[in-house]
C-alpha positions in Angstrom: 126.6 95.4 101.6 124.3 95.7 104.7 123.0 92.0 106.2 119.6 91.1 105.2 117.0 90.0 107.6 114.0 88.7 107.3 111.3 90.4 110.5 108.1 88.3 111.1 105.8 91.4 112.3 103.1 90.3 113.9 101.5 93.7 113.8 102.2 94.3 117.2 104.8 96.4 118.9 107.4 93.8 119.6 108.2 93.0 115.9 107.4 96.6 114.5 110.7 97.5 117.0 112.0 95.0 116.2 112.0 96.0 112.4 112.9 99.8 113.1 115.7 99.0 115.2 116.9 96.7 112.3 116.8 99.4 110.3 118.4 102.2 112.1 121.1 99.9 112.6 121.5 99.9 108.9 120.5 96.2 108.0 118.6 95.5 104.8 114.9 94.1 106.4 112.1 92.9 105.2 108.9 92.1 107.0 106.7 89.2 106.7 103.0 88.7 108.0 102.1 84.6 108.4 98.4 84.2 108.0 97.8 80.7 110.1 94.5 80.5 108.8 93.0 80.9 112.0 89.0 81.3 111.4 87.0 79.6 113.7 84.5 81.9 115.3 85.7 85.3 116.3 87.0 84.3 120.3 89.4 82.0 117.6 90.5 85.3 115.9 90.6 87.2 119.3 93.6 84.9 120.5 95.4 85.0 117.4 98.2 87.1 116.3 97.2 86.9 112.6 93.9 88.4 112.3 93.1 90.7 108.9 93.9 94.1 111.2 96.8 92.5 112.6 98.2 91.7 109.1 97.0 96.2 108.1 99.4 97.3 111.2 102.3 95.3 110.2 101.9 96.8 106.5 101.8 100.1 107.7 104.3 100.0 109.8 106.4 98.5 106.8 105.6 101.2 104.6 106.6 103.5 107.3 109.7 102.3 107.6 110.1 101.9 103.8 110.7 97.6 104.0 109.1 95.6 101.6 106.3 93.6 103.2 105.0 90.2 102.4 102.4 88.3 103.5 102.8 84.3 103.6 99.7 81.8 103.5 100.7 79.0 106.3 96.6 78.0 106.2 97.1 74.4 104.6 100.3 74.0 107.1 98.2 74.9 110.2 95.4 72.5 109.4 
């Protein structure tokens, strides 16, 4: 039975390889997106990783690579 892992994807390029080398190499992953809750004025959401197209480009890539794909709600935890 292949290793599970669990891939926090970002949406950017580092995790989304991250996940598809995971993958090739065989092991079961699954991707997560963390929303911080990050929503104070849009230079806020221009520094943060978690933004709403941030969290579409990590699904796609997901479904691309045929992982499931969940997002997590961090908001109260990053208040």
């Amino acid at each position: 039975m292949p290793e599970r892992i669990l891939v926090a994807m970002s949406g950017g390029v580092d995790s989304c390889v991250a996940a598809l080398l995971l993958r090739r190499a065989g092991h079961d992953v699954v991707g997560v997106f963390m929303r911080n809750g990050v929503t104070e004025g849009a230079a806020a959401r221009a520094r943060s990783c978690c933004s709403a197209g941030d969290a579409l480009d990590a699904r796609t890539v997901a479904h691309q690579l045929d992982i499931p794909f969940y997002v997590l709600n961090f908001e109260e935890e990053f208040r």
